[in-house]
C-alpha positions as CSV (number, residue, x, y, z in Angstrom):
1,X,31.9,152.1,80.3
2,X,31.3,148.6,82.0
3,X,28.9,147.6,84.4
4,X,29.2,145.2,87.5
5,X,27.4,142.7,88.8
6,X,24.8,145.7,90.4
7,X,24.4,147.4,87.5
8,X,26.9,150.2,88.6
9,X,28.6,151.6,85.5
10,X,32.3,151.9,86.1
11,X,35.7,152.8,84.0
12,X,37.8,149.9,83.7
13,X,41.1,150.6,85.7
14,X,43.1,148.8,83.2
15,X,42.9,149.1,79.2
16,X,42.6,146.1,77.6
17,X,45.8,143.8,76.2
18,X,45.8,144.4,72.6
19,X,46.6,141.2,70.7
20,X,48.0,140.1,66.8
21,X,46.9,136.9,65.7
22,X,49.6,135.2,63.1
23,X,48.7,131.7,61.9
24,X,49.2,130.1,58.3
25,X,46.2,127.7,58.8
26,X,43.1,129.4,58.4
27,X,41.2,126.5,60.5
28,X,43.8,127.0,63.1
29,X,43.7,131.1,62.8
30,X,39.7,130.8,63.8
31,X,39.9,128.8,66.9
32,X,42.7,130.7,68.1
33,X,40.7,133.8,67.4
34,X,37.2,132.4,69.2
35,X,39.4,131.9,72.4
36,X,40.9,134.5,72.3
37,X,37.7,136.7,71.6
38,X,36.7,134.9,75.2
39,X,39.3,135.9,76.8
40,X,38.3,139.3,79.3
41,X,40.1,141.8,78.7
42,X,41.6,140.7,75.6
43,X,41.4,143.0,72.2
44,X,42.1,141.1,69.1
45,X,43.0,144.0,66.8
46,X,44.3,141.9,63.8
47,X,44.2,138.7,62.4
48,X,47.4,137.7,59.4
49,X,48.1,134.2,57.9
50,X,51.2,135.7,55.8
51,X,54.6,137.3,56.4
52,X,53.9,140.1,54.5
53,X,50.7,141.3,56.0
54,X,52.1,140.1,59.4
55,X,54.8,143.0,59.4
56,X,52.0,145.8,58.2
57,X,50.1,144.7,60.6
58,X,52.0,145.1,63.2
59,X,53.4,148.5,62.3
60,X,49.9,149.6,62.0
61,X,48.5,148.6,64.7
62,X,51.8,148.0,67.6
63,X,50.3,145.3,70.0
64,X,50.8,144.4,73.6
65,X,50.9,140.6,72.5
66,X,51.7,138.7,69.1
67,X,49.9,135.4,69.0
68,X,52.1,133.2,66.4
69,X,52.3,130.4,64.8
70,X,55.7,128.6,64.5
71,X,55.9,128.6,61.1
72,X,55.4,132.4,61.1
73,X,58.2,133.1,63.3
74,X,60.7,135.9,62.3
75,X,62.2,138.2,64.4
76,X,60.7,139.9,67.5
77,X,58.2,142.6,66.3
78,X,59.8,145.4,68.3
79,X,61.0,145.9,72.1
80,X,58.0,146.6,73.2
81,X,55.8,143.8,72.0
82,X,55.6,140.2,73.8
83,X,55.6,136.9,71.8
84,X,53.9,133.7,72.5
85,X,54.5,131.0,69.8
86,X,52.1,128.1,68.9
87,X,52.6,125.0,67.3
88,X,51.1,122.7,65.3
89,X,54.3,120.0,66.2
90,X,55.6,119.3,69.5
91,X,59.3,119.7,68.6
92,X,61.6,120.9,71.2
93,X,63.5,122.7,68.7
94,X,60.4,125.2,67.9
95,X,60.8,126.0,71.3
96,X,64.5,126.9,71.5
97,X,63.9,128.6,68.4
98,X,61.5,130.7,69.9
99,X,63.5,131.0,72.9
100,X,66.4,132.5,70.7
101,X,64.2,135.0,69.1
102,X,63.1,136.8,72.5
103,X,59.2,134.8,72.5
104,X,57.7,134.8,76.0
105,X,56.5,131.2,75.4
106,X,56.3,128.5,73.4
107,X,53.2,126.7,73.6
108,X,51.9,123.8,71.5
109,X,48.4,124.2,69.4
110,X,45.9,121.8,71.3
111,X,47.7,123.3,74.9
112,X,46.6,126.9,73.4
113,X,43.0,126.5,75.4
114,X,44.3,125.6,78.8
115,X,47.9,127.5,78.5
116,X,46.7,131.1,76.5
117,X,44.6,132.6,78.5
118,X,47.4,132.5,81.6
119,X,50.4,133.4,79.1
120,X,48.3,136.6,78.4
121,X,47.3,137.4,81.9
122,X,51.2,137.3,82.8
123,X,52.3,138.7,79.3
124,X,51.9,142.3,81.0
């Protein structure tokens, strides 16, 4: 239950985006994750910094949205899950890579504040 700007309690119309959070760099990993924790609407439901953990994760918890960083980049989760890539370099070829693999985006690290929050709204 939310509440509006008059204090009249309300059901939100539209669940929230549930979002994975893959990034080697544990620096990185928390200011990804405090922007995305300030994103409305937005439900981090797990946070990974290895392969391994990466794939449980999402088994477990099959996001809307996987949040990852380049150098995490396998294949695409499943068909149902969107990608969006960040990294740390700004090499075209991350990109393409990314492209390949099915990602909705490709966006580089210090873009992630001005470029996530859009990528997510349009993700669904």
């Amino acid at each position: 239950m939310l509440s509006n700007l008059l204090g009249i309690e309300f059901e939100p119309t539209h669940p929230e985006t549930t979002v994975v959070l893959a990034d080697v760099a544990g620096p990185g990993r928390a200011a990804l994750a405090t922007l995305l924790a300030g994103i409305p609407g937005i439900a981090l439901v797990g946070e990974v910094g290895d392969h391994e953990t990466l794939e449980s994760v999402l088994t477990e918890t099959a996001p809307d949205v996987l949040v990852v960083d380049d150098r995490l980049l396998g294949g695409a989760p499943d068909g149902t899950t969107k990608v969006i890539v960040v990294g740390a370099d700004d090499d075209p070829g991350f990109a393409v890579r990314a492209a390949r693999l099915g990602a909705l985006a490709w966006i580089p690290k210090d873009s992630a504040d001005a470029m996530l929050p859009a990528l997510l709204a349009g993700a669904l």
